[in-house]
N, C-alpha and C positions, 0 to 999 in steps of 0.2 A: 549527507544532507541532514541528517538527524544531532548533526554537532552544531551546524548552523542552523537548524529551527529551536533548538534548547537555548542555545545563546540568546536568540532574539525574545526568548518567553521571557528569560532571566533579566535581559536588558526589558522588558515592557512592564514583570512586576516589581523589578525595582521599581521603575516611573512611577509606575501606578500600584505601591505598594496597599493600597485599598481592597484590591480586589485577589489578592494572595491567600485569602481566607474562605474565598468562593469556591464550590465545588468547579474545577477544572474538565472537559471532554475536551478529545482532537477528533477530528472526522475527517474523511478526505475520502474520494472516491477514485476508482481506475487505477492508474498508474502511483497515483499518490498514499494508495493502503500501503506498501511496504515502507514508506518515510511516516507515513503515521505509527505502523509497527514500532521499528526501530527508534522514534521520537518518545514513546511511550517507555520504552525500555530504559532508554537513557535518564530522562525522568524519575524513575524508580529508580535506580542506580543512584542517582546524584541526591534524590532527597534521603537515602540511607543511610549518604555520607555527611548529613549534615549541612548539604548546602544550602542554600537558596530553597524553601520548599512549596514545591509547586504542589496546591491539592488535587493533582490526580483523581480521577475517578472513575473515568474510563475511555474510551476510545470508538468510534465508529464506523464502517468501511463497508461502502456502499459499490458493490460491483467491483470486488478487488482482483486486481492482475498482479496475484503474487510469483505465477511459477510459468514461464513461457511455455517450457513442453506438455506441465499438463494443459493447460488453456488453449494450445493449438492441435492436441493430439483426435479430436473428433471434429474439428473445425472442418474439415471435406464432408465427411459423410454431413453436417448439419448445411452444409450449403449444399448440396445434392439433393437435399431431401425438402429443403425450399424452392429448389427448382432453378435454383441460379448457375448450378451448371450442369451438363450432363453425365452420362457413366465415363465416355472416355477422358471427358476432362478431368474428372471424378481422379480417375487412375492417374493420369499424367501427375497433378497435381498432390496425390496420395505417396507417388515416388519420390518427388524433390521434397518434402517436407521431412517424408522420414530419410531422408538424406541432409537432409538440415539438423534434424536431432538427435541425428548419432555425435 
């Protein structure tokens, strides 16, 4: 994803070579902080090499789901303790997860 968000920056400051010289943020929230990661990265990368240069200047990530295991790893015990299920469910459900994450 982060080949095709670069593409399309490079394809917009061309168009809009006006705004090439403005300080540049990405931001993205959820699911979309690791393509804003890796967007950011390639970015650096390619204005190092000369290309097309995007002014970068930083990036923002609002609620980011970078790592499945750690983000589900206390997921039971934090609905247990809101009450949305109880201890047995607790368990059952504490089983098949960490059976998901091996």
């Amino acid at each position: 994803e982060a080949e095709e968000l670069y593409e399309a920056l490079v394809q917009f400051f061309t168009l809009f070579c006006e705004y090439q010289t403005q300080n540049f943020y990405l931001a993205g929230e959820a699911y979309a902080a690791s393509s804003i990661a890796h967007t950011a990265k390639k970015i650096d990368a390619e204005n190092a090499k000369g290309s097309l240069k995007i002014n970068l200047k930083g990036f923002v990530l609002g609620s980011p789901f970078l790592d499945f295991q750690y983000a589900m790893k206390n997921q039971v015990e934090f609905y247990y303790n809101l009450g949305l299920i109880d201890k047995k469910q607790s368990k059952v459900l504490q089983i098949e997860l960490d059976k998901g994450l091996r």
